[in-house]
DRENPA-3360 file (N, C-alpha, C; in nm, 2 decimals, always signed):
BEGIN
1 = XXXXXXXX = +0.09/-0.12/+0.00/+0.00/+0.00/+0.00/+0.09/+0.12/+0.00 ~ +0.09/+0.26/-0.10/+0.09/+0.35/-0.06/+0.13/+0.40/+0.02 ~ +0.21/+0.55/+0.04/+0.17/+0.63/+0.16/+0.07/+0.70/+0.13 ~ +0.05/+0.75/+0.04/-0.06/+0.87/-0.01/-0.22/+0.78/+0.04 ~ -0.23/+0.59/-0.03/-0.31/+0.54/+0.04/-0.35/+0.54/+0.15 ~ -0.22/+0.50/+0.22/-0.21/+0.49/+0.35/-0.34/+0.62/+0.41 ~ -0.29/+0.68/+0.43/-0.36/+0.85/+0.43/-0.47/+0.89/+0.42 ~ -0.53/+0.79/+0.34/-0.68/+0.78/+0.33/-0.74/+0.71/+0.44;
9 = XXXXXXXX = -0.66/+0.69/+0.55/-0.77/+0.63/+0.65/-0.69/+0.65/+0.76 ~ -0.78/+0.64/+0.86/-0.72/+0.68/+0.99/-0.75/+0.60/+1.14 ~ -0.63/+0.60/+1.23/-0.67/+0.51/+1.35/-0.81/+0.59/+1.41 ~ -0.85/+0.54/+1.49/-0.95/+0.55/+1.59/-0.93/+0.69/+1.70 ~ -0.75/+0.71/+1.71/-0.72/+0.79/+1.78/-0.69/+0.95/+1.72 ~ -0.67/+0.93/+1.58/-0.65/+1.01/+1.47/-0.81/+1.07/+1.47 ~ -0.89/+0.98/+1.47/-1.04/+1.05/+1.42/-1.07/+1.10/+1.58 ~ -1.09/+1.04/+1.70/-1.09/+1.10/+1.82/-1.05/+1.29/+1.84;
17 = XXXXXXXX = -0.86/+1.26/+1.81/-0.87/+1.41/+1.76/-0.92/+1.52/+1.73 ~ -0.95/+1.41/+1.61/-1.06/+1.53/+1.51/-1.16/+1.60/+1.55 ~ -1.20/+1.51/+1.63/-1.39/+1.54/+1.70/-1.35/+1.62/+1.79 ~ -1.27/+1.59/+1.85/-1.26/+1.63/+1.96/-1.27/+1.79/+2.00 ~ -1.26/+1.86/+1.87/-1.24/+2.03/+1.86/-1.38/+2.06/+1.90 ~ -1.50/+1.98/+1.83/-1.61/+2.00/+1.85/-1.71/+1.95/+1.92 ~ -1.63/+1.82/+1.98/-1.73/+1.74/+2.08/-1.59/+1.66/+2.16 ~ -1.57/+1.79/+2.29/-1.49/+1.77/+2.39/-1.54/+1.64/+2.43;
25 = XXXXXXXX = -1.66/+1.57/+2.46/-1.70/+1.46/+2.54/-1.71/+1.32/+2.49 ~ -1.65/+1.33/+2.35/-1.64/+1.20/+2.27/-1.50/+1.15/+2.30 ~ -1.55/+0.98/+2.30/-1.44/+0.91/+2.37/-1.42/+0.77/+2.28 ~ -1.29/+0.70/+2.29/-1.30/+0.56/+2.20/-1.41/+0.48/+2.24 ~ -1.46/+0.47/+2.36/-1.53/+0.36/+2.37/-1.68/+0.46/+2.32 ~ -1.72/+0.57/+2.30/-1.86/+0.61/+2.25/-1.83/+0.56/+2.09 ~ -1.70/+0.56/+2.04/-1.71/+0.56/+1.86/-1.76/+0.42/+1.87 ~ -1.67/+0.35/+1.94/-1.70/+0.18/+1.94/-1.82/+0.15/+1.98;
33 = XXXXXXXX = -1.94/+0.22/+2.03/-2.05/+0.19/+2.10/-2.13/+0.24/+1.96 ~ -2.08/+0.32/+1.88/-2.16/+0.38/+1.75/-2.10/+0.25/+1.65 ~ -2.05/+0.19/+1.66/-2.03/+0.13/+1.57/-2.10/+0.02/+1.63 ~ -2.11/-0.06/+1.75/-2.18/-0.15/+1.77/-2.34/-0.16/+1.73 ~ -2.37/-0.05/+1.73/-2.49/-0.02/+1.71/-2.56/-0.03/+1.58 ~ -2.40/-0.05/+1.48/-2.44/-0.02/+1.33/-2.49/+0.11/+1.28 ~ -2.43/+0.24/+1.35/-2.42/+0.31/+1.29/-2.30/+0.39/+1.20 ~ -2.18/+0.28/+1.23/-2.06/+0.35/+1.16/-2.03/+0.20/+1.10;
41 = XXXXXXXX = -1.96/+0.19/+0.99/-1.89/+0.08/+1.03/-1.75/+0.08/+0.91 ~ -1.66/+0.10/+1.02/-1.50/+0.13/+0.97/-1.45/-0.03/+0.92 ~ -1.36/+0.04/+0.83/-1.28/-0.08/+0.75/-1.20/-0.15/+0.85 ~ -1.12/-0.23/+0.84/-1.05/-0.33/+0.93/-0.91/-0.36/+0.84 ~ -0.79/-0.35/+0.92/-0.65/-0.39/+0.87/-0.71/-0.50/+0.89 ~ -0.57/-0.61/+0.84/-0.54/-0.77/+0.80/-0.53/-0.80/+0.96 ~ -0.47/-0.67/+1.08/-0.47/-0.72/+1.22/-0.57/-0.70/+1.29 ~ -0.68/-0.66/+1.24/-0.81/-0.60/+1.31/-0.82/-0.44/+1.37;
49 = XXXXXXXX = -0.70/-0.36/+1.34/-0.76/-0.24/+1.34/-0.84/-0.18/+1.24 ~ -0.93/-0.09/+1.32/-0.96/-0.02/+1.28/-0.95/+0.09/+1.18 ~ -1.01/+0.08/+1.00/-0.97/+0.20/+0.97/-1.08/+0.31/+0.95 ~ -1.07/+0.40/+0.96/-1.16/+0.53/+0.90/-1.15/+0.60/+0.79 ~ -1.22/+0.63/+0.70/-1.21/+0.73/+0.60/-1.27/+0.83/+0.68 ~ -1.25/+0.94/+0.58/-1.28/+1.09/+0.60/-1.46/+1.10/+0.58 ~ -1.50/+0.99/+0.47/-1.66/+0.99/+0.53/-1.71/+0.93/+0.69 ~ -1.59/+0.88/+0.69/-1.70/+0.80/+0.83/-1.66/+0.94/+0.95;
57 = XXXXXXXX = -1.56/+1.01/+0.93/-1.58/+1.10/+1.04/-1.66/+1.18/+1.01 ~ -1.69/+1.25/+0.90/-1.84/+1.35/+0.84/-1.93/+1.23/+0.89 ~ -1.96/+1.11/+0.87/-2.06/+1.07/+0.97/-2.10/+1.05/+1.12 ~ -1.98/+1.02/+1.17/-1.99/+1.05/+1.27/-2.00/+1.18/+1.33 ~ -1.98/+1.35/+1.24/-1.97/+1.42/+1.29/-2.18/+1.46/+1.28 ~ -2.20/+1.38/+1.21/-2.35/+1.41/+1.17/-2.41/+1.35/+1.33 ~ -2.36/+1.23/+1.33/-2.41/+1.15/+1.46/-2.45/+1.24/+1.58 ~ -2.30/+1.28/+1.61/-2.28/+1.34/+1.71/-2.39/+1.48/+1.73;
65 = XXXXXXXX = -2.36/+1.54/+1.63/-2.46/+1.70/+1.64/-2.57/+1.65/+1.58 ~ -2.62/+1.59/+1.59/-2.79/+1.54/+1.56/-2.81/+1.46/+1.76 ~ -2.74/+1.40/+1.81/-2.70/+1.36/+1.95/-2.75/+1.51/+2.02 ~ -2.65/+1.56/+2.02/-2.63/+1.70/+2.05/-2.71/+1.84/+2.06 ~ -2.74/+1.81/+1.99/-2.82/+1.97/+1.95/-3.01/+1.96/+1.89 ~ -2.98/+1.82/+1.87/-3.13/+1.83/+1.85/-3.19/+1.69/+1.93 ~ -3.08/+1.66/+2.03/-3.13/+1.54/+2.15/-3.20/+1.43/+2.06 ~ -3.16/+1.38/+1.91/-3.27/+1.27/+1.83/-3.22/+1.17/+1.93;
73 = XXXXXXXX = -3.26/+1.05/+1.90/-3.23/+0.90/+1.96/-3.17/+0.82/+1.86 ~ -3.09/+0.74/+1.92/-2.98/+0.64/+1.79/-3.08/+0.59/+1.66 ~ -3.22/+0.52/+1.69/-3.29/+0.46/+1.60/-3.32/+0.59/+1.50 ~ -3.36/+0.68/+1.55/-3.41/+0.84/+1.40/-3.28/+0.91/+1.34 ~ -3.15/+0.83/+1.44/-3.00/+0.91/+1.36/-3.04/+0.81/+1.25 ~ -3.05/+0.70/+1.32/-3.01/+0.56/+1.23/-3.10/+0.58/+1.07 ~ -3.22/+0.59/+1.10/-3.28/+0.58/+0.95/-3.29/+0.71/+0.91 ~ -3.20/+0.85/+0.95/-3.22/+0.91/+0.86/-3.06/+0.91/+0.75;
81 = XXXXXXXX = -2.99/+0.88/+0.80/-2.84/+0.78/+0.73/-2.87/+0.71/+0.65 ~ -2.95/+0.61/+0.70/-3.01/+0.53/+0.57/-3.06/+0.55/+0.46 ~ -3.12/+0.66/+0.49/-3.24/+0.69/+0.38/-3.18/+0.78/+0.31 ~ -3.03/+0.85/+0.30/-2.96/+0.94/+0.28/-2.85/+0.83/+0.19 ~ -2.80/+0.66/+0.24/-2.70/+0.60/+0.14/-2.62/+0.59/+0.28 ~ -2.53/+0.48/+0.21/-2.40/+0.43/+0.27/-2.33/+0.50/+0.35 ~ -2.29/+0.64/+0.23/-2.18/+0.72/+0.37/-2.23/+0.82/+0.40 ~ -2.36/+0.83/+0.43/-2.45/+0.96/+0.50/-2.40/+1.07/+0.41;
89 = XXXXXXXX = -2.41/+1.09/+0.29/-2.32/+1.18/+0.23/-2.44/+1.31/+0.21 ~ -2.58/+1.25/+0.12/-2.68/+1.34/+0.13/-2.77/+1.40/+0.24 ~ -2.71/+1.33/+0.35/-2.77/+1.39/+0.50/-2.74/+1.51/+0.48 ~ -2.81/+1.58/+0.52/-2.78/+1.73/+0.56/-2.74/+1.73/+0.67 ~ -2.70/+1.85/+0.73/-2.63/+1.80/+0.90/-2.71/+1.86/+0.98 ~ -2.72/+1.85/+1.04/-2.84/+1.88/+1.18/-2.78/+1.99/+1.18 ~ -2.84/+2.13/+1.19/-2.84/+2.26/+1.29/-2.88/+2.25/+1.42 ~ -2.83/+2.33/+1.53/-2.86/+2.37/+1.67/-3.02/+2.38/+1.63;
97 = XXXXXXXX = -3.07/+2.34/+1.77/-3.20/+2.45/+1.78/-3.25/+2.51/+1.79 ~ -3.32/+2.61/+1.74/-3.32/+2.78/+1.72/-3.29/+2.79/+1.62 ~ -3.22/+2.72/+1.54/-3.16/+2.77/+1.37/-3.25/+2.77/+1.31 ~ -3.23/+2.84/+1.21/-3.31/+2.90/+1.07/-3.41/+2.74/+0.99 ~ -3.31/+2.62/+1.03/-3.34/+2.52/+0.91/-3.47/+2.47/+1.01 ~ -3.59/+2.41/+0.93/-3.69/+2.37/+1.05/-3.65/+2.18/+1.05 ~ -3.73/+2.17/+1.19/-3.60/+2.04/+1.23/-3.68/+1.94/+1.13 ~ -3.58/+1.82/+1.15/-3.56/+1.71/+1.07/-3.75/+1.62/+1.13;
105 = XXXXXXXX = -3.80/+1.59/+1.03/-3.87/+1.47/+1.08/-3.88/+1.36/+1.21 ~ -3.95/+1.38/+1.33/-3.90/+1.27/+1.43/-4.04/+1.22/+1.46 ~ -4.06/+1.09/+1.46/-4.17/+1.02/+1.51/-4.15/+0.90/+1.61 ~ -4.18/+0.94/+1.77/-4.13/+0.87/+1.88/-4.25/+0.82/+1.91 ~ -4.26/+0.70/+1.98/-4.41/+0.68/+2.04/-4.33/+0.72/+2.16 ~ -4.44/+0.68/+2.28/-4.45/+0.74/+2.43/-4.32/+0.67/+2.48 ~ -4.25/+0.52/+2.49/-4.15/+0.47/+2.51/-4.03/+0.56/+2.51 ~ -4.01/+0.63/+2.35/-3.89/+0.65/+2.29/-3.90/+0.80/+2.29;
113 = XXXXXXXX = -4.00/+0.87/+2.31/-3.99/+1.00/+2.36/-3.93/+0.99/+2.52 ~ -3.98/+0.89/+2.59/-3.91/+0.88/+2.77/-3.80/+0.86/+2.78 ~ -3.75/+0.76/+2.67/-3.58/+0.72/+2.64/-3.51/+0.84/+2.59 ~ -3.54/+0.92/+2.53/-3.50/+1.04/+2.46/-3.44/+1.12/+2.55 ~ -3.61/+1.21/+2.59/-3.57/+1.30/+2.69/-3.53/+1.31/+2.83 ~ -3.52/+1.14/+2.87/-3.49/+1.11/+3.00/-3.59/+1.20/+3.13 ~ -3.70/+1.17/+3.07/-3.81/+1.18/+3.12/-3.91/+1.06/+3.21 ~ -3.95/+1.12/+3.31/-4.01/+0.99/+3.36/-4.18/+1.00/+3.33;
121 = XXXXXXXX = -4.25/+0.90/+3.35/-4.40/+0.92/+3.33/-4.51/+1.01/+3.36 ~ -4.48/+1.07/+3.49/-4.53/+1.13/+3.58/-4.51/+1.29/+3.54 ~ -4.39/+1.33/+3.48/-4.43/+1.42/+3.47/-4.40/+1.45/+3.27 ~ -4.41/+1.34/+3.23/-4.49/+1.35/+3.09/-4.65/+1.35/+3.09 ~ -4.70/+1.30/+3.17/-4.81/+1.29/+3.21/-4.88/+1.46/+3.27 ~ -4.81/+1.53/+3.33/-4.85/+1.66/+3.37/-4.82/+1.74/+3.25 ~ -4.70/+1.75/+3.15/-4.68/+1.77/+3.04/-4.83/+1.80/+2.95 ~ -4.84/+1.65/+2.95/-5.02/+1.65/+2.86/-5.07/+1.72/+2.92;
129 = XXXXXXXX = -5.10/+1.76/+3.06/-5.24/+1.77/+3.10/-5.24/+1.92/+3.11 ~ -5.13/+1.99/+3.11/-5.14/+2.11/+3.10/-5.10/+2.16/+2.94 ~ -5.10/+2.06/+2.84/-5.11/+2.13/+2.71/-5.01/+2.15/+2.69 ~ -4.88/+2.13/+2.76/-4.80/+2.19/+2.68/-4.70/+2.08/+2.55 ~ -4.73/+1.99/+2.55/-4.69/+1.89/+2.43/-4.83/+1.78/+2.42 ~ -4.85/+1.81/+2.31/-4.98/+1.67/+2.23/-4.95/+1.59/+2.13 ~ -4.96/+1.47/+2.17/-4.94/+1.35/+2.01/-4.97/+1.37/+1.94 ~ -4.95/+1.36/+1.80/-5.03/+1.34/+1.75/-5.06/+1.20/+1.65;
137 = XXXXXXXX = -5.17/+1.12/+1.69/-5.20/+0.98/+1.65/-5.14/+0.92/+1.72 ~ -5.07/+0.95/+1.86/-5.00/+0.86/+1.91/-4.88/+0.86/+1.94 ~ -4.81/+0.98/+1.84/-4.69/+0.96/+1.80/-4.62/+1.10/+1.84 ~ -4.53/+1.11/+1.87/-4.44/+1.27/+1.93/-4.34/+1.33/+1.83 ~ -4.35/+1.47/+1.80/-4.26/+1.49/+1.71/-4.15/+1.57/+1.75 ~ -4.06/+1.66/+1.67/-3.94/+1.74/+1.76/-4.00/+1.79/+1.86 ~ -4.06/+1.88/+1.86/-4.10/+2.00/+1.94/-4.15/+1.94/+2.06 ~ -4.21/+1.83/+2.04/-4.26/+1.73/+2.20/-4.12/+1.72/+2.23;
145 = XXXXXXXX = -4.02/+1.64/+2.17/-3.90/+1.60/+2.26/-3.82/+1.72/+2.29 ~ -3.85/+1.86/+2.18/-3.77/+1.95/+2.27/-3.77/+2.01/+2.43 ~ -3.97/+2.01/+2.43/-4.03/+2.03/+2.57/-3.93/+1.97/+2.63 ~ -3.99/+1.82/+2.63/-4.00/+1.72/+2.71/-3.84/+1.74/+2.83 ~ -3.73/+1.77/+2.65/-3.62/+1.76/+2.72/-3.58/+1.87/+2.82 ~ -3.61/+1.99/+2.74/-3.58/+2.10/+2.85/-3.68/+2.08/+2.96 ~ -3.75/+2.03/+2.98/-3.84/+2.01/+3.12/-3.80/+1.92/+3.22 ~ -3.73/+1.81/+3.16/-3.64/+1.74/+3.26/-3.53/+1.79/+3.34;
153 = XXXXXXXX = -3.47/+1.91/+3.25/-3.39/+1.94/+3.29/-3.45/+2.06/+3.38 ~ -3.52/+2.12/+3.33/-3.60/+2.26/+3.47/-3.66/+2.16/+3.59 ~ -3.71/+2.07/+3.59/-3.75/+2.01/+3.68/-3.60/+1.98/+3.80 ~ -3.50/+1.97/+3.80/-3.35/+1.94/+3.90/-3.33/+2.13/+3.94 ~ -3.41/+2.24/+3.92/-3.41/+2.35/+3.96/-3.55/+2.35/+4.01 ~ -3.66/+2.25/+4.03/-3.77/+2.29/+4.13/-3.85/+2.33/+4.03 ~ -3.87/+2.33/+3.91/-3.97/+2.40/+3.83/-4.05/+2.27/+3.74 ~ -4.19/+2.27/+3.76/-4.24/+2.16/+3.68/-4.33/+2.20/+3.57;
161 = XXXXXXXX = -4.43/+2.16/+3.51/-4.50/+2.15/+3.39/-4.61/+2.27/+3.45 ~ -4.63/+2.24/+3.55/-4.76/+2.34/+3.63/-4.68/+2.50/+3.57 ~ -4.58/+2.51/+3.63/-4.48/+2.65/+3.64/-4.45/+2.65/+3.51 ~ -4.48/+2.60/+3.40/-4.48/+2.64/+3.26/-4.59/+2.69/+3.24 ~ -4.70/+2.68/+3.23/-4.79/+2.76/+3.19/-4.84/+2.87/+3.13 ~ -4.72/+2.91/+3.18/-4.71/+3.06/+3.12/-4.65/+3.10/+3.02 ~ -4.56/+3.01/+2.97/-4.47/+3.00/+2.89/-4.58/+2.95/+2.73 ~ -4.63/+2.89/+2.75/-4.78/+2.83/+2.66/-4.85/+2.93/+2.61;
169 = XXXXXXXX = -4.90/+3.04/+2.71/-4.97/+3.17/+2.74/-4.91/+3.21/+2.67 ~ -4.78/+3.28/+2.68/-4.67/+3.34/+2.56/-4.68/+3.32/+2.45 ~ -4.66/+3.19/+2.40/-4.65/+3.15/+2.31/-4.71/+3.14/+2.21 ~ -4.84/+3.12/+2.26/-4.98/+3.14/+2.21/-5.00/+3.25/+2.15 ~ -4.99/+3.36/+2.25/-5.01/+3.54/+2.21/-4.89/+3.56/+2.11 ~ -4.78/+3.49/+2.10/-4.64/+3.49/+1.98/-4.69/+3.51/+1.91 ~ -4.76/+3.36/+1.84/-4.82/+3.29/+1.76/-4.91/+3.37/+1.65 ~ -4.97/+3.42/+1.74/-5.12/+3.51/+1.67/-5.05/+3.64/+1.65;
177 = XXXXXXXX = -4.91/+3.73/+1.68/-4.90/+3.82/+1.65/-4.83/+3.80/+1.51 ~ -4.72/+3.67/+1.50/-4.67/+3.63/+1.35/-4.79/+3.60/+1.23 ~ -4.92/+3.52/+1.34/-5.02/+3.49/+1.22/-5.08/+3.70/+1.18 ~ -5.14/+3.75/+1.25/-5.12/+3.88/+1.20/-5.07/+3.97/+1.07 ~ -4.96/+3.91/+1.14/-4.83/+4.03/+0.99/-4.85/+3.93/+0.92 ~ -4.83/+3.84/+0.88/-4.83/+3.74/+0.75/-4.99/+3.73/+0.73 ~ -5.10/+3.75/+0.80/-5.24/+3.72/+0.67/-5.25/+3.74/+0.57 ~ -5.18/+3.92/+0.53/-5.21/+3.96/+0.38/-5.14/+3.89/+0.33;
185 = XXXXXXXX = -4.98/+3.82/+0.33/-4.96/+3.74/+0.25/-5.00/+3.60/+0.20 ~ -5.05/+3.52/+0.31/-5.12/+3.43/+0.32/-5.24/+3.43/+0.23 ~ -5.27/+3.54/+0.21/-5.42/+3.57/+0.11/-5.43/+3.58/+0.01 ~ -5.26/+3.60/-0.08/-5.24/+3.63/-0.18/-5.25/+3.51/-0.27 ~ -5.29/+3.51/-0.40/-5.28/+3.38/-0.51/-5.14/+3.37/-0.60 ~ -5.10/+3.49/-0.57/-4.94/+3.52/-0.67/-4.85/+3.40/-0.65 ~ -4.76/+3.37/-0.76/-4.64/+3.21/-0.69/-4.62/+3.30/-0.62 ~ -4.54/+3.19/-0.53/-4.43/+3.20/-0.43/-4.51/+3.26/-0.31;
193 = XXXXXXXX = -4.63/+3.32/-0.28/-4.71/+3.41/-0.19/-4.66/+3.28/-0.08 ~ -4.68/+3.17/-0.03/-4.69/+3.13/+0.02/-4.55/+3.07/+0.10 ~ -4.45/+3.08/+0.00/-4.31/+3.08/+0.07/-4.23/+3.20/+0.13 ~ -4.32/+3.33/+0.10/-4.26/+3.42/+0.11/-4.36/+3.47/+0.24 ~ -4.47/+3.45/+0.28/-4.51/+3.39/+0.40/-4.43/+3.33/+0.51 ~ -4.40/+3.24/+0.47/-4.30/+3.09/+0.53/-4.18/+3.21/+0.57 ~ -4.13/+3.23/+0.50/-3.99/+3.35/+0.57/-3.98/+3.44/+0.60 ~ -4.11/+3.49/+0.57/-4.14/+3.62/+0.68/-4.18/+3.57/+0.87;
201 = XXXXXXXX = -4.25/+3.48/+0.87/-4.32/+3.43/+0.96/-4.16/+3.40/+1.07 ~ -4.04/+3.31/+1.00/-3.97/+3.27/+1.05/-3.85/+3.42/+1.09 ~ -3.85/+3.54/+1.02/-3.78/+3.63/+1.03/-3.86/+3.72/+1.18 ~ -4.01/+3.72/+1.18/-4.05/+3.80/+1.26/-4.06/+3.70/+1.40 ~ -4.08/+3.58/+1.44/-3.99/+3.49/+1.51/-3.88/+3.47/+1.58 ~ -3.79/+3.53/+1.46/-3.62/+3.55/+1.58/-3.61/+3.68/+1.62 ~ -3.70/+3.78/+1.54/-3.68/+3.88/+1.63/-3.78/+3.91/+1.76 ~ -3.91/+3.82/+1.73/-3.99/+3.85/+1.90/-3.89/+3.77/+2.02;
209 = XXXXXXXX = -3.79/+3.67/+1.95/-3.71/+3.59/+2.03/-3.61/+3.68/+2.08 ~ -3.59/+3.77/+2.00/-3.51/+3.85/+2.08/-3.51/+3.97/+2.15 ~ -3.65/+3.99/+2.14/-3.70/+4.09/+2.26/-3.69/+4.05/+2.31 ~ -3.75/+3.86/+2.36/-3.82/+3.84/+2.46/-3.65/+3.83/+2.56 ~ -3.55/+3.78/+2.49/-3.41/+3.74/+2.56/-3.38/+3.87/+2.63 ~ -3.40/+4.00/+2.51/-3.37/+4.10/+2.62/-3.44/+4.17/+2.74 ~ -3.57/+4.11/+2.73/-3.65/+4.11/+2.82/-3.62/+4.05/+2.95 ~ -3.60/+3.94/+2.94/-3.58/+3.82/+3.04/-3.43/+3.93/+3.10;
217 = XXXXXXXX = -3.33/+3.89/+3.01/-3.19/+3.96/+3.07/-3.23/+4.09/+3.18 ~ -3.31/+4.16/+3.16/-3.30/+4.32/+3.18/-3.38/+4.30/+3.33 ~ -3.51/+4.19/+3.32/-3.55/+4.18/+3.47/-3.43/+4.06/+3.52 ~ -3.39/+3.99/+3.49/-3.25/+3.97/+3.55/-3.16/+4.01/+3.66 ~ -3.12/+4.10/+3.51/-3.01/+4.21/+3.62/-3.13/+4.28/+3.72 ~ -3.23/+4.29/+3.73/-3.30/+4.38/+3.88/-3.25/+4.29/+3.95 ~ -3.28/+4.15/+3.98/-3.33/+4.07/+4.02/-3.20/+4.04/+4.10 ~ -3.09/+4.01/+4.01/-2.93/+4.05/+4.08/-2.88/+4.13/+4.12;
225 = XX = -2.95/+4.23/+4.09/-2.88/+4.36/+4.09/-2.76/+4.41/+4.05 ~ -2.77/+4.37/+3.92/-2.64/+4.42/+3.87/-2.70/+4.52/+3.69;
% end
């Protein structure tokens, strides 16, 4: 073989590296737990190491910030790689949440939304009952598991589904002030009226999002006093 060959692939500790700029918390045994799982699966020397190409780290870097940022579960990384080919090449890559791109497809039943968000029953259960996430047919999509997840995690600060409510309330009144500005366009029969809707809707969005941040910040600082 080559050196130039050679070069085309890399140890386990070589790709670790790599990730590592962007996902401080990845380790040998999480790559080897992704591969057990059949979601990677690197070439092998004649002695049984491990090799990597440069796709399998763009896949695993897909893994990881789909992990990450949009909390999916191994089984919806898994088939959306699939459905994209061998080296996840046509996957798009997951954006943070809050990005511009609207999220990827997720269909969890009640099990795999609890496994997800690391959620317990009880207060998935208060969840429903105060409205703030609904199935639908059964089934949960991003926006359920985004709740779900940031509520597990406000719940270890004393705050539960009851003490959201208001956040619903907000959201609600958001809602109808984006539906507002966008009717006339919505009404229109012209092309494109309706995509041009679509980005207006999402432009006037990040900016009520950032009243509302500077809102929040400004009773803050009273609150600290600083």
């Amino acid at each position: 073989m080559s050196a130039q060959a050679a070069r085309a692939f890399m140890s386990i500790g070589e790709v670790l590296e790599i990730l590592r700029a962007d996902f401080p918390d990845v380790t040998v045994s999480k790559i080897r737990f992704l591969e057990g799982e059949g979601l990677i699966e690197p070439q092998r020397s004649p002695s049984g190491y491990r090799k990597f190409t440069h796709a399998d780290v763009e896949r695993l870097r897909y893994i990881l910030t789909a992990q990450r940022d949009r909390y999916l579960p191994l089984r919806v990384i898994k088939d959306h790689l699939e459905t994209a080919g061998p080296d996840g090449a046509t996957a798009a890559r997951p954006r943070a949440v809050g990005g511009e791109a609207p999220p990827a497809e997720v269909r969890l039943s009640r099990a795999e939304l609890l496994e997800a968000a690391e959620l317990d029953e009880e207060t998935l259960a208060e969840l429903e009952d105060y409205g703030l996430l609904t199935p639908v047919a059964r089934w949960y999509d991003a926006e359920a598991l985004t709740v779900a997840r940031a509520t597990g995690a406000l719940t270890r600060f004393g705050l539960h589904p009851r003490h959201l409510r208001v956040l619903k309330a907000a959201a609600e009144r958001e809602a109808g002030l984006v539906e507002q500005a966008v009717a006339p366009l919505m009404r229109r029969r012209a092309p494109g009226a309706a995509g041009q809707a679509g980005e207006t809707a999402r432009e006037i969005s990040a900016l009520l999002q950032e009243v509302r941040t500077a809102l929040v910040r400004g009773g803050l600082r009273g609150i600290l006093g600083r």
